[in-house]
C-alpha positions in Angstrom: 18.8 -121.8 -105.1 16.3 -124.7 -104.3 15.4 -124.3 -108.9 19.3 -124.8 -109.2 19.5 -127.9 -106.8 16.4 -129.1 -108.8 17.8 -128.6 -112.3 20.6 -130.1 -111.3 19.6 -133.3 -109.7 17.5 -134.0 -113.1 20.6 -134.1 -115.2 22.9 -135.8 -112.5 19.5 -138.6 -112.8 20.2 -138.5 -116.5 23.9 -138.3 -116.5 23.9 -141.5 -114.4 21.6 -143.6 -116.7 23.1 -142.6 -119.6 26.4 -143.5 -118.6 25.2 -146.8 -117.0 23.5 -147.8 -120.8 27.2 -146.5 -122.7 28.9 -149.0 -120.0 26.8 -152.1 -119.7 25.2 -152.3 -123.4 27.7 -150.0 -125.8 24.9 -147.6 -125.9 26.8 -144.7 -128.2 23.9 -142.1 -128.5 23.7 -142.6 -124.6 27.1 -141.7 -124.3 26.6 -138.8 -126.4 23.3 -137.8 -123.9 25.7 -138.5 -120.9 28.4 -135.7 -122.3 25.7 -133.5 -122.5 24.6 -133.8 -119.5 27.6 -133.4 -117.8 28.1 -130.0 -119.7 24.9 -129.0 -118.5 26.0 -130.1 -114.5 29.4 -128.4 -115.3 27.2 -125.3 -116.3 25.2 -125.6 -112.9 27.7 -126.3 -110.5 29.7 -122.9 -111.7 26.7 -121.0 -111.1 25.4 -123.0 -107.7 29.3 -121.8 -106.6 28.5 -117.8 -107.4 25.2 -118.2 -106.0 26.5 -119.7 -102.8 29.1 -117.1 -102.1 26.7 -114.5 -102.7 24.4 -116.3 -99.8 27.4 -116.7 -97.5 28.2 -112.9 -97.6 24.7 -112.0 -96.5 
């Protein structure tokens, strides 16, 4: 679970920088990198939920 957190705290990093450069400058492309990203967080959280109930059951 700890790789999960760690995976996802990178992209949440670059979620957040990218989003900050699309709002304050008109970055496009870093829009574009901040969508990504937040597929890739979307992808994490579902699996960080079916890890954690597995945990909690133990």
């Amino acid at each position: 679970m700890n790789e999960l957190l760690e995976k996802a705290n990178g992209f949440i990093v670059d979620f957040t920088k990218n989003a900050g450069l699309q709002l304050g400058n008109g970055n496009k492309a870093a829009g574009a990198r901040a969508r990504k990203a937040s597929l890739e967080i979307e992808k994490l959280m579902k699996e960080f939920r079916k890890v954690s109930i597995e945990t909690s059951k133990k």
